[in-house]
C-alpha distance (Angstrom), angle and dihedral (degrees) to the residues before:
residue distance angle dihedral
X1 . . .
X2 4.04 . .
X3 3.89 102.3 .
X4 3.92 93.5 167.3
X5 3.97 90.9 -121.7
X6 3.43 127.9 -179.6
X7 3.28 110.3 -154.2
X8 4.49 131.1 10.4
X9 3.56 133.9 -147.3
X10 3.22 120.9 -144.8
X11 4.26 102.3 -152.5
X12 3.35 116.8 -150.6
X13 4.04 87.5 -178.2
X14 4.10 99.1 31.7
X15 3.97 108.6 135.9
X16 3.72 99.1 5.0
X17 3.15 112.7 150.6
X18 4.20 107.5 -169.0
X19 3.72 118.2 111.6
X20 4.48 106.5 -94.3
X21 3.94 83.1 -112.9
X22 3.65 88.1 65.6
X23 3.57 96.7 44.8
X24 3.97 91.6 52.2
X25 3.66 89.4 48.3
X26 3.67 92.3 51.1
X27 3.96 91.7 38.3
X28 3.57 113.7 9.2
X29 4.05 88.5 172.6
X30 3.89 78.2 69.0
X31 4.00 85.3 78.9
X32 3.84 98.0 87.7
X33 3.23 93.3 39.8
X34 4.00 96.1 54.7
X35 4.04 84.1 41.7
X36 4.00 98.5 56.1
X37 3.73 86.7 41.3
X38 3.63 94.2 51.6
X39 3.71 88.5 48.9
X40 3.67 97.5 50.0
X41 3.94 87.9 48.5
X42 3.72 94.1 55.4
X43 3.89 93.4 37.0
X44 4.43 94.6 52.3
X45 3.89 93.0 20.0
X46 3.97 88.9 -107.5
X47 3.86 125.8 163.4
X48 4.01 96.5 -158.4
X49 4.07 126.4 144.0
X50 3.74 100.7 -148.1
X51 3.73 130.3 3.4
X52 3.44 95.8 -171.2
X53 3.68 107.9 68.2
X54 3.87 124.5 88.1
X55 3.54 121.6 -34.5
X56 4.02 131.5 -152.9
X57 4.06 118.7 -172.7
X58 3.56 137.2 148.4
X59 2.94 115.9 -98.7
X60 3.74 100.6 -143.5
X61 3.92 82.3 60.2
X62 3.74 95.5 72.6
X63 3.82 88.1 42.6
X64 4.03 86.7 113.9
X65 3.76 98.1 25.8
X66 4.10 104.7 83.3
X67 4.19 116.4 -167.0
X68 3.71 116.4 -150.3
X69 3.81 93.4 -162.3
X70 4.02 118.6 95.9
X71 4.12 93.7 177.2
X72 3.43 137.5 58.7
X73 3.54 88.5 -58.9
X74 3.82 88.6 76.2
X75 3.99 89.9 81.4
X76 3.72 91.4 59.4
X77 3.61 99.7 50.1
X78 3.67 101.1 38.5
X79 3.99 84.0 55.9
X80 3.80 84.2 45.8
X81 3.67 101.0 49.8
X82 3.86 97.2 41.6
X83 3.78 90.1 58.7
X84 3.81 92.5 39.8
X85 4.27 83.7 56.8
X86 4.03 87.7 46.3
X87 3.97 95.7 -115.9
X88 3.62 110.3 -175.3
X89 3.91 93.9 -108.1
X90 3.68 131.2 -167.3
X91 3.89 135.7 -172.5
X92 3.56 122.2 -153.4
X93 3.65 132.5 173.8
X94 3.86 128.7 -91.7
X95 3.80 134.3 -171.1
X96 3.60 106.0 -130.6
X97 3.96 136.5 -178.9
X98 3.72 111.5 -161.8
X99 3.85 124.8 -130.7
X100 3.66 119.5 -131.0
X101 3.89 117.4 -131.3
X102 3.69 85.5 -101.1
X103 3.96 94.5 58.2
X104 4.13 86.4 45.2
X105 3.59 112.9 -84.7
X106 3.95 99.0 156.2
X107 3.87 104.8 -176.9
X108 3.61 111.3 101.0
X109 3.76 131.7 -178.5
X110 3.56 86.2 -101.2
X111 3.89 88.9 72.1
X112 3.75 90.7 62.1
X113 3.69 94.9 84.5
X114 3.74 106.7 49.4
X115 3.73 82.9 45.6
X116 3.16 85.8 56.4
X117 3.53 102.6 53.1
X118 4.03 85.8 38.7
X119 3.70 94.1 62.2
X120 4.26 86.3 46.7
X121 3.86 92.0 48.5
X122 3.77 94.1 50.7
X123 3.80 92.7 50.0
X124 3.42 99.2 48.1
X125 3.58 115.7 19.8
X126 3.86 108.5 21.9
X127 4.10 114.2 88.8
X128 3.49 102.5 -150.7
């Protein structure tokens, strides 16, 4: 169904239905990305499971909507600054296999802060 979105979420955590003690358990690297999603759902009044997963926009969406990040930071503030402009956003599920650190996963838990502090800056100081 055409719903004339502008941007997707791919969910890595959309329509699970085990308890978030599980889920750390299972994947405790999980907790950052339940904590910047909880932020951005109370910041933009959201209701997603997992901002971090794959993304599809237009890109003559973000035409007027300019990210300073160039690291892994980007994800976070593009997610930030799309619900900031009111995109019409949707989040649908994915299957997804993780990648160890080994097979080039490159967020760390040092990336939570700055994400952190991205998803704050956008909200509060950044105009567009």
């Amino acid at each position: 169904k055409h719903e004339n979105l502008d941007f997707v979420l791919g969910s890595r955590l959309y329509g699970r239905t085990r308890s978030l003690y599980s889920l750390l358990k299972e994947k405790f690297s999980y907790l950052g990305t339940l904590l910047t999603t909880y932020l951005i759902n109370i910041m933009y009044g959201k209701k997603f499971s997992d901002i971090i997963g794959t993304r599809l926009y237009r890109k003559a969406v973000f035409k007027n909507i300019h990210v300073k990040s160039s690291t892994l930071i980007f994800d976070f503030e593009i997610v930030a600054k799309a619900c900031k402009a009111g995109l019409k956003i949707k989040e649908v599920p994915v299957s997804y296999k993780p990648r160890t650190y080994k097979e080039g996963k490159k967020i760390r838990p040092s990336h939570l802060f700055p994400a952190i502090f991205t998803l704050f800056r956008v909200r509060v100081f950044d105009k567009d």
